[in-house]
LOSELUM-58794 format. One line per 3 residues: number of its first residue (from 1); for each residue x, y negated, z negated of C-alpha. Coordinates in steps of 0.02 Angstrom, whole numbers, plus 50000, padded with zeros to 5 digits. Layout:
! LOSELUM-58794
NUM	X Y Z | ...;
***
This chain:
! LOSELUM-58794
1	50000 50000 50000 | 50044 49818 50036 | 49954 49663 50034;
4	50026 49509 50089 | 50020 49328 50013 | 49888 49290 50137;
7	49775 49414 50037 | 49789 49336 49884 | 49835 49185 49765;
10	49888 49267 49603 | 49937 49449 49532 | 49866 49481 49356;
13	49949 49607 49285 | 49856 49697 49128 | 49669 49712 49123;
16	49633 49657 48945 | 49556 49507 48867 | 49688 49406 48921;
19	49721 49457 49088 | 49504 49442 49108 | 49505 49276 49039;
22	49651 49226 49167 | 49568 49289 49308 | 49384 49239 49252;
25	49466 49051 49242 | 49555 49091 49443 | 49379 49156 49511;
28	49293 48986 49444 | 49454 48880 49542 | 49408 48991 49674;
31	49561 49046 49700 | 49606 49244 49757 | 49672 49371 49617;
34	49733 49553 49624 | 49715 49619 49430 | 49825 49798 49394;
37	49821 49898 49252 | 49895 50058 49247 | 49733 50136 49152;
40	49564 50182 49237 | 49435 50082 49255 | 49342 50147 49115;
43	49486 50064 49005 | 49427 49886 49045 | 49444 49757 48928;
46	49615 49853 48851 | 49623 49849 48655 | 49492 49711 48637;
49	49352 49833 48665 | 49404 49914 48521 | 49391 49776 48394;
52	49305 49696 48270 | 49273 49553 48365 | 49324 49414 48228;
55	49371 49255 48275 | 49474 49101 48196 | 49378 48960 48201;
58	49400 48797 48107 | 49260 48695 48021 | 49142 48793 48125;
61	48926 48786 48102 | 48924 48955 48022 | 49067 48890 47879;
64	48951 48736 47849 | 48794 48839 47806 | 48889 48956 47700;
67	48955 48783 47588 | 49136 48817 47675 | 49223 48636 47669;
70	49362 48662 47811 | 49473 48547 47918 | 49599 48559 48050;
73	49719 48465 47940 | 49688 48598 47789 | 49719 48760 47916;
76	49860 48687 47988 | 49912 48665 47811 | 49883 48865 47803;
79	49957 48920 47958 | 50115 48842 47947 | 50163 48888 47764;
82	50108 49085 47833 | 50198 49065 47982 | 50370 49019 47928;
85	50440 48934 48069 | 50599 48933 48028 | 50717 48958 48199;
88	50775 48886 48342 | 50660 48982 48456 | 50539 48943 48365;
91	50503 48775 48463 | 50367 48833 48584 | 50293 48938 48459;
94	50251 48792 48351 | 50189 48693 48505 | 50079 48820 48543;
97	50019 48843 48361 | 49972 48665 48350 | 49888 48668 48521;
100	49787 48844 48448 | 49735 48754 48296 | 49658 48593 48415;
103	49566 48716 48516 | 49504 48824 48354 | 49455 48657 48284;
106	49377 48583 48430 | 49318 48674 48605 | 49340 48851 48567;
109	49172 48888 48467 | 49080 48776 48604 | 49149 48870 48737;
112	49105 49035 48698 | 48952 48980 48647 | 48913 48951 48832;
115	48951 49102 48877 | 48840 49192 48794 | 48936 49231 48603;
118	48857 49233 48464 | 48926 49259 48290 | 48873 49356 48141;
121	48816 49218 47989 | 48927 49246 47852 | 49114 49196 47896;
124	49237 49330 47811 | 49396 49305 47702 | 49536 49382 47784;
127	49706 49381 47707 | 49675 49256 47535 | 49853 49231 47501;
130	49857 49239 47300 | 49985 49106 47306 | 49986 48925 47287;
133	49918 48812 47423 | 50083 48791 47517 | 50108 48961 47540;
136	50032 49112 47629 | 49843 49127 47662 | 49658 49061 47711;
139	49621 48937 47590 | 49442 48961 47651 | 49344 49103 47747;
142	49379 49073 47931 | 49369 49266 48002 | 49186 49252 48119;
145	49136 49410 48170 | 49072 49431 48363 | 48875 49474 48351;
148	48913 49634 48459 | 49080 49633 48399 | 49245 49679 48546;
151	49127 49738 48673 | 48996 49585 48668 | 49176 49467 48678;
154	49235 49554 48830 | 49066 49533 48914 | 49062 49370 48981;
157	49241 49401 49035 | 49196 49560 49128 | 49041 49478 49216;
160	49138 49330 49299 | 49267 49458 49368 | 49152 49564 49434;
163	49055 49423 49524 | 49232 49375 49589 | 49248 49552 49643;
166	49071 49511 49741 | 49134 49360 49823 | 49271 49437 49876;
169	49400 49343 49765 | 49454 49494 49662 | 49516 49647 49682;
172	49553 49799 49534 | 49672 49896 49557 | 49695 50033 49427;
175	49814 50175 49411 | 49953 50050 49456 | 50095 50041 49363;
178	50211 49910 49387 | 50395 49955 49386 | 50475 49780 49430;
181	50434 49600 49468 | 50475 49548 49625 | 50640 49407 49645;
184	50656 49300 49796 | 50793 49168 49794 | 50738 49153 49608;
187	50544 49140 49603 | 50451 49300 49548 | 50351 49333 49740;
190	50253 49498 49681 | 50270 49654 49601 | 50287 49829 49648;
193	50261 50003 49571 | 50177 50198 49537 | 50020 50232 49603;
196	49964 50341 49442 | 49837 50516 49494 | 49665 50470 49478;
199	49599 50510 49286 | 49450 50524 49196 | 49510 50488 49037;
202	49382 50405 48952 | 49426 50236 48866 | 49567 50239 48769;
205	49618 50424 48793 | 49798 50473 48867 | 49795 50438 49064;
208	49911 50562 49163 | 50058 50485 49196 | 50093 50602 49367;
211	50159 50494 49493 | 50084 50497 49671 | 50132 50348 49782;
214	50207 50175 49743 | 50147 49996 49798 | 50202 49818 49828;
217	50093 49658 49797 | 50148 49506 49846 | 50060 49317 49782;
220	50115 49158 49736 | 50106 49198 49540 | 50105 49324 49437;
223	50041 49321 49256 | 50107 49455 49141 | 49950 49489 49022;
226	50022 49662 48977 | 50012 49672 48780 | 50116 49729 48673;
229	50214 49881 48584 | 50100 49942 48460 | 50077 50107 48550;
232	50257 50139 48572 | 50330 50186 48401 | 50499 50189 48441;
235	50513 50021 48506 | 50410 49958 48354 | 50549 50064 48271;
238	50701 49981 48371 | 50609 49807 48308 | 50570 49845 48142;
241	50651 49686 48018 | 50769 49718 47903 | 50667 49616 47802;
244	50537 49728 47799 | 50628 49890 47731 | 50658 50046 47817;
247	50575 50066 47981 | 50448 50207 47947 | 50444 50382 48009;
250	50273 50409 47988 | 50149 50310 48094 | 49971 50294 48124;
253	49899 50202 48283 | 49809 50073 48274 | 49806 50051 48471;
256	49802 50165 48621 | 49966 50229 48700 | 49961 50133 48826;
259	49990 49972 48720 | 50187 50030 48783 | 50268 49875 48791;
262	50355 49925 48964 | 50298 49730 49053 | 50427 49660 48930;
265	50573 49737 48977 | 50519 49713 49147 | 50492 49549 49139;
268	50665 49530 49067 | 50759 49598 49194 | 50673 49462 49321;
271	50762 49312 49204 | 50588 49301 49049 | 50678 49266 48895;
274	50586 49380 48756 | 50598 49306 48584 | 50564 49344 48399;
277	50549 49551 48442 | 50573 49566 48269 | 50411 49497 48202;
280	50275 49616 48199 | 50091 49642 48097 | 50052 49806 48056;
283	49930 49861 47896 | 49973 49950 47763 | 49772 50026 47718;
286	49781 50135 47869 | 49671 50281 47873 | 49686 50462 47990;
289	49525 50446 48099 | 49437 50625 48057 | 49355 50608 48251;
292	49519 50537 48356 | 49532 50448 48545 | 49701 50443 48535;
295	49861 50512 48464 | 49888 50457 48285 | 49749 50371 48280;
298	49714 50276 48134 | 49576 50151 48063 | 49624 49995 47954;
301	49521 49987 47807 | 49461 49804 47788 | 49468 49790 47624;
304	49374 49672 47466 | 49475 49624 47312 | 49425 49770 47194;
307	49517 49916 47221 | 49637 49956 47134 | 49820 49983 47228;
310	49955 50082 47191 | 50107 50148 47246 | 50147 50319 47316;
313	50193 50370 47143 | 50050 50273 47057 | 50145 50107 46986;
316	50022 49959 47040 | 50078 49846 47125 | 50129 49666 47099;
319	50018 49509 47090 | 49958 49461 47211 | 49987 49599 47306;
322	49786 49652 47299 | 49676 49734 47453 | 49666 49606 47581;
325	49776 49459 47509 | 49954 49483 47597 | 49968 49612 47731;
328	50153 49598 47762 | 50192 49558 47599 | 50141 49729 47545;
331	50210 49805 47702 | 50389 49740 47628 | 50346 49792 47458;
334	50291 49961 47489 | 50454 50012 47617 | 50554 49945 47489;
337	50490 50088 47363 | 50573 50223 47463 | 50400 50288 47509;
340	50288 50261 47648 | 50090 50294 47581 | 49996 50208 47436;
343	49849 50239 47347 | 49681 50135 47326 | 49566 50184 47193;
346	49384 50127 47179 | 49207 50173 47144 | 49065 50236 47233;
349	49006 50052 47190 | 49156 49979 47292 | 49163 50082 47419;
352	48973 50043 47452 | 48996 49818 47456 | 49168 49830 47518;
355	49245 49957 47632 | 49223 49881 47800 | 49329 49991 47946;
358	49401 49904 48104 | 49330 49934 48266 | 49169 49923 48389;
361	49143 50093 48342 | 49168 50089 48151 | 49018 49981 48175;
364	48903 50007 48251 | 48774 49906 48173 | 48856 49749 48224;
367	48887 49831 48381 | 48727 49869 48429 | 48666 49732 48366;
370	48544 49817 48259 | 48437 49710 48131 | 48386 49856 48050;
373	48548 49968 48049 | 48634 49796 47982 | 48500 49780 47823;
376	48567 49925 47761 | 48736 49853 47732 | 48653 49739 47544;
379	48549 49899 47510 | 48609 50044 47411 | 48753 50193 47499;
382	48889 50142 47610 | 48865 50106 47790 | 48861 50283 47894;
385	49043 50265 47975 | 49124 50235 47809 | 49029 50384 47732;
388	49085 50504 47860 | 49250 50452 47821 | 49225 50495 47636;
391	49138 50653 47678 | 49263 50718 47820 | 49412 50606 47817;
394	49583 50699 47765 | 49658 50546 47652 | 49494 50542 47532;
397	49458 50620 47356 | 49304 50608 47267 | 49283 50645 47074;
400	49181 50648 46938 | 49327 50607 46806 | 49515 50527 46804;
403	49582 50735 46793 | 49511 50787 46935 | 49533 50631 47056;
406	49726 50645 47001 | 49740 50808 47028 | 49661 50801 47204;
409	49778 50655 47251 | 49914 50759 47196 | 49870 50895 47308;
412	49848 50753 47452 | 50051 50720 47417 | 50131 50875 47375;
415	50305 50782 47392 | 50303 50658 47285 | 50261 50688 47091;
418	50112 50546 47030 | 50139 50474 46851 | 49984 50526 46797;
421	49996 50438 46616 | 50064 50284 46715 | 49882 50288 46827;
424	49761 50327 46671 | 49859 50185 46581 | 49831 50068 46736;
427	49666 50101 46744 | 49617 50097 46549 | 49719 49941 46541;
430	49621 49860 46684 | 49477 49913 46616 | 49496 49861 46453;
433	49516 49653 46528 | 49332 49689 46587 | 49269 49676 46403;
436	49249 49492 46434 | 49209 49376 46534 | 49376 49302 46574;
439	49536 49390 46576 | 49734 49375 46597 | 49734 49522 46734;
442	49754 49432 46907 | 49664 49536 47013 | 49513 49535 46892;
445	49508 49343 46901 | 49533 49350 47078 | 49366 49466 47089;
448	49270 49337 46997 | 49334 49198 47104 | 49295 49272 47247;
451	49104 49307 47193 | 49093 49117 47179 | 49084 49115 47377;
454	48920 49139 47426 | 48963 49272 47576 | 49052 49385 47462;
457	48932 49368 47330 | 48821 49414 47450 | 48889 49560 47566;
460	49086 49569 47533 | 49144 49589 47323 | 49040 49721 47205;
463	48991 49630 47036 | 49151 49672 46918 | 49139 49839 46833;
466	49257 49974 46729 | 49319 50092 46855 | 49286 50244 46728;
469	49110 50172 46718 | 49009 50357 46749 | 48865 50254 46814;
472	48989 50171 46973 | 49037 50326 47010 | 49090 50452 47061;
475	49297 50418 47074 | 49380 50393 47239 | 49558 50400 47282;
478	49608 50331 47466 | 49794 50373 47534 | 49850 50240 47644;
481	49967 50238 47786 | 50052 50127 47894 | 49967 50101 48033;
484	50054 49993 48201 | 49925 49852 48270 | 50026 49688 48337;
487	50174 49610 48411 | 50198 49437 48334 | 50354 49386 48493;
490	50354 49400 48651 | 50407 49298 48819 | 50438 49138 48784;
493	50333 49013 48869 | 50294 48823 48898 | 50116 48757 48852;
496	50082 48818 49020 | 50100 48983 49010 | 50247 48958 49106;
499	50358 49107 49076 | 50536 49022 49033 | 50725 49101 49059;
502	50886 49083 48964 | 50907 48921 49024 | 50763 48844 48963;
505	50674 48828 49115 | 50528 48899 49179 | 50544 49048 49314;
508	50472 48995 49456 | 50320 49082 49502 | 50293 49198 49300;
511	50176 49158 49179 | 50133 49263 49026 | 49981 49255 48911;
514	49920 49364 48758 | 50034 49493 48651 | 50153 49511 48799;
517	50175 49301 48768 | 50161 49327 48570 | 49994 49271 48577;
520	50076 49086 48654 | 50251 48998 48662 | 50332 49196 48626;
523	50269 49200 48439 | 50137 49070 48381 | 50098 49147 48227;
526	50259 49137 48165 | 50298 49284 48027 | 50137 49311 47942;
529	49934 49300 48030 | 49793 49218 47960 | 49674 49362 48063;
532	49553 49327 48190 | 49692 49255 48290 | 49734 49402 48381;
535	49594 49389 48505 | 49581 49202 48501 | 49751 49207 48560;
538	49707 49294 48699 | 49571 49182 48734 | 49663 49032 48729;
541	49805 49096 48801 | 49750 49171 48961 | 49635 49014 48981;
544	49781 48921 48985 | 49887 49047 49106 | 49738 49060 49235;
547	49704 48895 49224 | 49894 48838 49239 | 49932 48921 49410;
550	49748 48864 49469 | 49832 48692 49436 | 49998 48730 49525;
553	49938 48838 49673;
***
């Protein structure tokens, strides 16, 4: 196969949210795109299927009417102080976070809006910090959670290509793998590959990787929307920070295996500069999924403030390292133990107001957009998904006393001996600072706190309780894992998506947008992510990217 430049304007190359919103924003400039992803069709949309759907937004409707004061000046407070910035790359990266935080302030909600996305009414509270107010963390709830959740974000996206497919301005091309961007006198001019055998694989499965032709494209720009490395375990291995610990042997997936991180190295080798490899977000309440799509795969728990977390051996961990507070600060922590699984212990009561799972799937509810699934959530039980888990998942333990949940966790580690005295002390001490109604235990004061915000009163934090209290029971033990999600660096661009070299100056003809760009600028986020700004920097990204080279073509 080989089209021409007189066939089309641009070559998208990765068929995810990025790469749709890039070519969504080419088909409305009219202009003529060839979009290649090495998956089947039936993986359209890449990762952001998959997801919860939850959004970033600042000062937003839905903040207002749950008595959420927020400002652009008070999140830009909170992003910088998570991100870090504290390198000479880091340049574009904090261009592009201050340009994120205008457009999650101003346009971005608006936007969507007119296409058709909807959000769910209470705003979640995604990674609190614990710390003081010039340090890491949301200050506020800002996490707004798609009303359909990754599939209903996708939509609009998927709709405008298609009709650009109909007007004859777009053209899919799956089962193409590109091997190499194309160099003339310089400028990127195309790209060329592996045809990949046709699969079925449904979404997210393994695609055979049997090669049965190869192809060259050829177009004024190319936009590398490729993701990231997640699925690839020894590059996230070859990256893994010092600072983090020991780069793990054991992994769960939190993305398919096609998230492979190949497009980097390729775009390397035709003169990208790729910076700040070594910052990375993976979670640390990873879960085996007991009914897998792909290899390893894993489910993040998301977390409220009242489990209790220890370590693999059953010390608990340091303030304020509590569910949902610091991601990566308990990622470093827990490497740094020597082991690589924790423990959460709860109630039945917990596990019913707060054990939320990532994904479309997880829930389906807000998926489905089911009013009366979605009731069930305030009434009595756990939602279905998270039941199943509890019922059929290989890292739970339910009990009807301390014994017998220690016991069963001990038989869920063989290899490492659990302190039992040291867990029935944590837990008799902890419950003990329940006797009144104020406390010196941290994480108990942080519970109560976070009750005082009407949306976690309401559907997020179970009223405070004694964990040995036989009437929240029964006992549940939870072993968590690892589990590999995001790639915080990437290329390194201009606030143009332009893709830029060693030099400092763009490459003529390469732009990058999404993971593969670090979300913007090769790592907008810094070290540390406030959530929800995953997918909005795929939004905002490959808005930029497609509408960049509309600009320039």
């Amino acid at each position: 196969m080989n089209l021409s430049t007189t066939e089309a304007d641009v070559i998208v190359v990765g068929a995810g949210l990025a790469g749709l919103v890039a070519t969504a924003e080419l088909v409305d400039a009219g202009k003529r795109v060839l979009l290649v992803d090495q998956e089947p069709a039936a993986s359209l949309g890449g990762q952001a299927w998959w997801s919860f759907g939850g959004l970033f937004l600042i000062d937003s409707p839905e903040q207002r009417r749950m008595g959420v004061k927020d400002s652009l000046e008070l999140a830009t407070q909170d992003w910088f102080a998570s991100a870090g910035f504290d390198r000479d790359d880091d340049a574009w990266p904090r261009q592009w976070a201050s340009a994120y935080l205008d457009f999650a302030a101003g346009e971005k909600r608006a936007w969507l809006h007119q296409k058709g996305v909807r959000f769910f009414p209470v705003v979640g509270w995604a990674e609190r910090g614990g710390y003081t107010a010039l340090e890491h963390g949301n200050s506020v709830p800002r996490f707004h959670i798609t009303w359909g959740t990754g599939p209903s974000l996708i939509e609009p996206f998927v709709t405008r290509v298609r009709e650009g497919m109909q007007a004859g301005l777009v053209t899919t091309l799956h089962r193409r793998r590109v091997d190499e961007l194309i160099l003339d006198d310089g400028a990127v001019v195309g790209v060329r590959g592996s045809i990949l055998s046709p699969s079925s694989a449904d979404r997210g499965q393994a695609s055979s990787r049997e090669v049965i032709g190869d192809f060259e494209l050829r177009a004024s720009a190319v936009i590398v929307a490729s993701g990231g490395i997640g699925g690839n375990h020894d590059l996230v291995r070859a990256h893994w920070p010092k600072r983090l610990g020991t780069a793990p042997t054991h992994l769960l997936s939190g993305v398919p295996a096609h998230v492979d991180g190949r497009m980097l190295g390729i775009a390397e080798q035709a003169g990208a500069r790729l910076i700040n490899a070594d910052r990375m977000w993976h979670y640390t309440e990873g879960i085996t999924n007991w009914d897998p799509v792909w290899a390893a795969h894993g489910i993040r728990i998301l977390p409220g403030p009242s489990s209790l977390w220890l370590d693999a051996t059953g010390k608990r961990l340091p303030v304020p390292l509590f569910p949902g507070f610091d991601t990566l600060g308990t990622l470093e922590y827990l490497q740094k133990t020597g082991y690589e699984h924790s423990w959460f212990v709860l109630t039945q009561k917990i596990i019913e107001k707060e054990f939320a799972l990532s994904g479309s799937e997880q829930n389906p509810d807000l998926t489905g957009k089911d009013l009366p699934l979605l009731a069930k959530r305030i009434t009595p039980g756990a939602p279905g998904p998270v039941e199943a888990f509890k019922e059929k998942g290989v890292d739970f333990v339910v009990a009807d006393s301390l014994p017998e949940l220690l016991a069963g966790m001990q038989k869920l580690s063989p290899d490492v001996k659990l302190d039992f005295a040291q867990i029935a002390k944590e837990i008799v001490g902890r419950d003990r600072e329940l006797d009144n109604d104020f406390s010196k235990d941290a994480q108990i004061n942080a519970i109560r706190q976070a009750r005082s915000y009407r949306g976690d009163k309401l559907i997020r934090v179970a009223s405070p309780h004694k964990l040995l209290d036989p009437k929240a029971g029964p006992l549940i033990a939870v072993k968590l894992h690892i589990l590999t999600r995001k790639s915080l660096g990437g290329i390194e661009t201009d606030l143009s998506a332009r893709a830029l070299g060693s030099d400092g100056q763009p490459v003529p003809g390469l732009y990058a947008a999404g993971e593969a760009s670090g979300f913007g600028g090769g790592g907008m986020h810094g070290y540390r992510s406030l959530e929800g700004t995953f997918l909005g920097g795929c939004l905002f990204s490959g808005r930029t990217a497609g509408r960049a080279v509309a600009t320039a073509l």
